[in-house]
N, C-alpha and C positions, 0 to 999 in steps of 0.2 A: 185628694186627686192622686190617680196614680201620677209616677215619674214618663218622662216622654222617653225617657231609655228605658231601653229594654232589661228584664232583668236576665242573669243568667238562667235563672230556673223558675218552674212553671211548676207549680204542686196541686195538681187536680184531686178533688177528693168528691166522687159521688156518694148523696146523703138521701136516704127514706129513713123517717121517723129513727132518727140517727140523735136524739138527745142526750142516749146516756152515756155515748162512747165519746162523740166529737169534739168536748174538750179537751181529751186526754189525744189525740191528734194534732189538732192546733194548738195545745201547748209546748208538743215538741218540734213544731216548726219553726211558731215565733222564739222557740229559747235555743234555737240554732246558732254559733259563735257564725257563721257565717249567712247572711241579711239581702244576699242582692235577689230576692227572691220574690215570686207574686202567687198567692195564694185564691185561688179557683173554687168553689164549691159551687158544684152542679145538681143541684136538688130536684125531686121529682115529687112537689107538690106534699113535704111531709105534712101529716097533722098533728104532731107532736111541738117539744118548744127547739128544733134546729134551729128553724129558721131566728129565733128569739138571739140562741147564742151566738150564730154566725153575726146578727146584729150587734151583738155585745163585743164582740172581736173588731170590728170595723169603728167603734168609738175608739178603739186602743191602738190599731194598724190600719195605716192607707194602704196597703196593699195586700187587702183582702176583696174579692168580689163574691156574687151568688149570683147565680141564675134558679131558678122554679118553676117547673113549669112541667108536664104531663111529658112522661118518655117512655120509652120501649124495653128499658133495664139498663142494668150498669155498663153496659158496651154502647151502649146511644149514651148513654152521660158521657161517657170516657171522649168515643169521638166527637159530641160538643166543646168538651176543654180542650181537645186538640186545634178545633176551627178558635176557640178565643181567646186564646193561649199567646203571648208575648213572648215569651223566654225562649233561650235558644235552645235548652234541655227539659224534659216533661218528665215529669215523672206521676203515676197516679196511686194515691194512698188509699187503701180504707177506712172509713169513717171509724171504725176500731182496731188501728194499726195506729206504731206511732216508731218515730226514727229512734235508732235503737243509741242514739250517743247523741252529743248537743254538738258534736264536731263532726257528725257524719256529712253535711255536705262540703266544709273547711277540707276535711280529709279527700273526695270527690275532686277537689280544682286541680291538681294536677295531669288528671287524667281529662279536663275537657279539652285543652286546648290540643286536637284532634280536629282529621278530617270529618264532614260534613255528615257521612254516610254511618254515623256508628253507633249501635249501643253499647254504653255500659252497662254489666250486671255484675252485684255481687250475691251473698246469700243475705238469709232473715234467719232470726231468732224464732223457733215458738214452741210451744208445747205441744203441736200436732206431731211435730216431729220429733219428738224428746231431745231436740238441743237445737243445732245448724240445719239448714237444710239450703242448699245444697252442695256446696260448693261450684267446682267449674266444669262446664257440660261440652261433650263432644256431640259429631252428631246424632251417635247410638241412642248417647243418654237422652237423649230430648226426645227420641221416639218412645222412650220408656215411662218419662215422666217430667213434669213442665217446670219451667221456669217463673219462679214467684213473679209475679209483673210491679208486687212491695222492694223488688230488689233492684227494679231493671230501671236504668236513663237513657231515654230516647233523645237522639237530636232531631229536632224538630221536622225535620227535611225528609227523614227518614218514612212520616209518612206520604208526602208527597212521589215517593219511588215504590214504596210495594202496597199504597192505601192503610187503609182504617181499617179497623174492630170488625170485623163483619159480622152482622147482627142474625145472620142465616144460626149460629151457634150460641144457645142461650148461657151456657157456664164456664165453656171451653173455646171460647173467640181471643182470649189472649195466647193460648195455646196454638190456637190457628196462624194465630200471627206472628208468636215467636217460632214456628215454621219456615216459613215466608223469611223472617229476617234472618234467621240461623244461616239456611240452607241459599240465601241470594250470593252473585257473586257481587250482586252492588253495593254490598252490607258488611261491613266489622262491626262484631261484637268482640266485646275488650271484657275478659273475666279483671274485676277488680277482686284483690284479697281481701273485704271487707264486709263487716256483720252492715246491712242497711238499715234494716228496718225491726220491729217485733211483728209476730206477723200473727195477727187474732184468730185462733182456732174459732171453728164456724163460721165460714164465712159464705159468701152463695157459692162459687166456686166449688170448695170443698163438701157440701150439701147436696147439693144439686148433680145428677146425673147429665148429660151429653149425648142422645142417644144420636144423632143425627151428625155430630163432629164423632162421635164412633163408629160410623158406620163408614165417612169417609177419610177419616185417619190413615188406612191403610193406602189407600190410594195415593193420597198427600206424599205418604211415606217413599210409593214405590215413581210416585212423580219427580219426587223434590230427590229421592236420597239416591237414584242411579250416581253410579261414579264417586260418591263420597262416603255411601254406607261398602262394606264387604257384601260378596254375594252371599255367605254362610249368613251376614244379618240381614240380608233381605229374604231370604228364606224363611228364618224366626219369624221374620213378619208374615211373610206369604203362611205361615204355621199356625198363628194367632190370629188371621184374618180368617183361613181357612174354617177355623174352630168354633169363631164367631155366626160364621155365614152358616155354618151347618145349622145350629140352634133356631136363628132364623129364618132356613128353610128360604133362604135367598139364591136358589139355582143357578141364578145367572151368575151373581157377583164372585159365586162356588168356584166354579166352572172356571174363570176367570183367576184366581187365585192358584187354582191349580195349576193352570197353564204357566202363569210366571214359576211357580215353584219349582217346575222340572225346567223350563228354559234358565233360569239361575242355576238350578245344579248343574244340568249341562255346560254353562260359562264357564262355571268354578272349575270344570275338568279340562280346561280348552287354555 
């Protein structure tokens, strides 16, 4: 039986026909120097032997659960372990990702005892990126390129103020939502100096295209980043949007990018 206290931390891991990797994730959760932890696997009906090993981990650890059951992709997983989630921090792993030191969340306590409203992020470890990646992002950098969600600690609360995963974005819904958290004023994100996690080349993410969070990226950009981005970088964007829309042969959203472009230059002169 789980504990009737809560743990500090909530390790969500979404799993399809996830047998070859998933030991090598929850072997480095359970060999963490730090234990107040509940471990979550949200599976989506594999037919491999996960579900065997997640069973084989629950004879070892009472604070392992699963669910199974037919979903819509790893951002409907994600946001089910956020609704059955205990812990006051969430964090969600790949089923072939794994914490990148046995002291990584030990090293973490300092930094939760923090307001309600916040994440922590640090970087990952992988070979997609031939070393670190990323260290600490402004708001430019995150219009440029996303924050591992293998690196980032949510407090719990956090979704209850600017919602869930939106499932509208099949590869790029954590991008969307570290938007949303970045750029809110109801949100600190706290850059911790620290490798988090290894972060598995291939993963859907990185595979899978976004056409549909690229289409409205820009917007996002020119919604969320008035007053925080430069007008010279909301122009780069109005320039990449622009670029985009021509190929597409998107007239309206053209038209529309244009218009910001020169109303920005003109700011920038005023």
């Amino acid at each position: 039986m789980l504990s009737k206290k809560s743990p500090l931390f909530s390790i969500i891991i979404p799993t399809y026909d996830s047998g070859s990797t998933l030991s090598v994730a929850l072997d480095s959760i359970f060999n963490q120097t730090f234990t107040d932890l509940e471990v979550l696997v949200i599976d989506g009906l594999s037919s491999d032997k996960t579900l065997d090993i997640v069973k084989n981990y629950k004879n070892k650890f009472n604070n392992i659960r699963i669910y199974s059951e037919n979903d819509q992709g790893i951002y409907d997983a994600m946001n089910k372990g956020i609704d059955l989630a205990m812990g006051e921090w969430l964090f969600f792993m790949g089923s072939d990702d794994f914490f990148y030191e046995t002291t990584t969340l030990e090293k973490l306590l300092k930094y939760t005892d923090v307001e309600d409203n916040t994440v922590l992020y640090g970087s990952v470890y992988s070979t997609r990126f031939n070393g670190i990646y990323d260290g600490e992002f402004t708001y430019s950098k995150l219009t440029k390129k996303n924050i591992c969600h293998q690196s980032m600690f949510f407090n719990k609360k956090i979704f209850k103020m600017i919602g869930k995963f939106n499932l509208k974005y099949v590869s790029h819904a954590d991008w969307d939502h570290n938007f949303r958290c970045f750029f809110s004023s109801k949100v600190k994100c706290i850059y911790v100096n620290q490798i988090i996690a290894n972060y598995a080349d291939g993963g859907f993410s990185s595979l899978n295209q976004d056409h549909i969070f690229n289409n409205d990226k820009f917007f996002k950009i020119i919604n969320l980043g008035v007053g925080k981005l430069t007008f010279q970088e909301l122009i780069t964007d109005c320039n990449e949007a622009i670029s985009l829309y021509k190929k597409q042969k998107d007239y309206f959203k053209l038209c529309v990018a244009y218009i910001l472009k020169y109303s920005f230059k003109i700011l920038a002169k005023i």
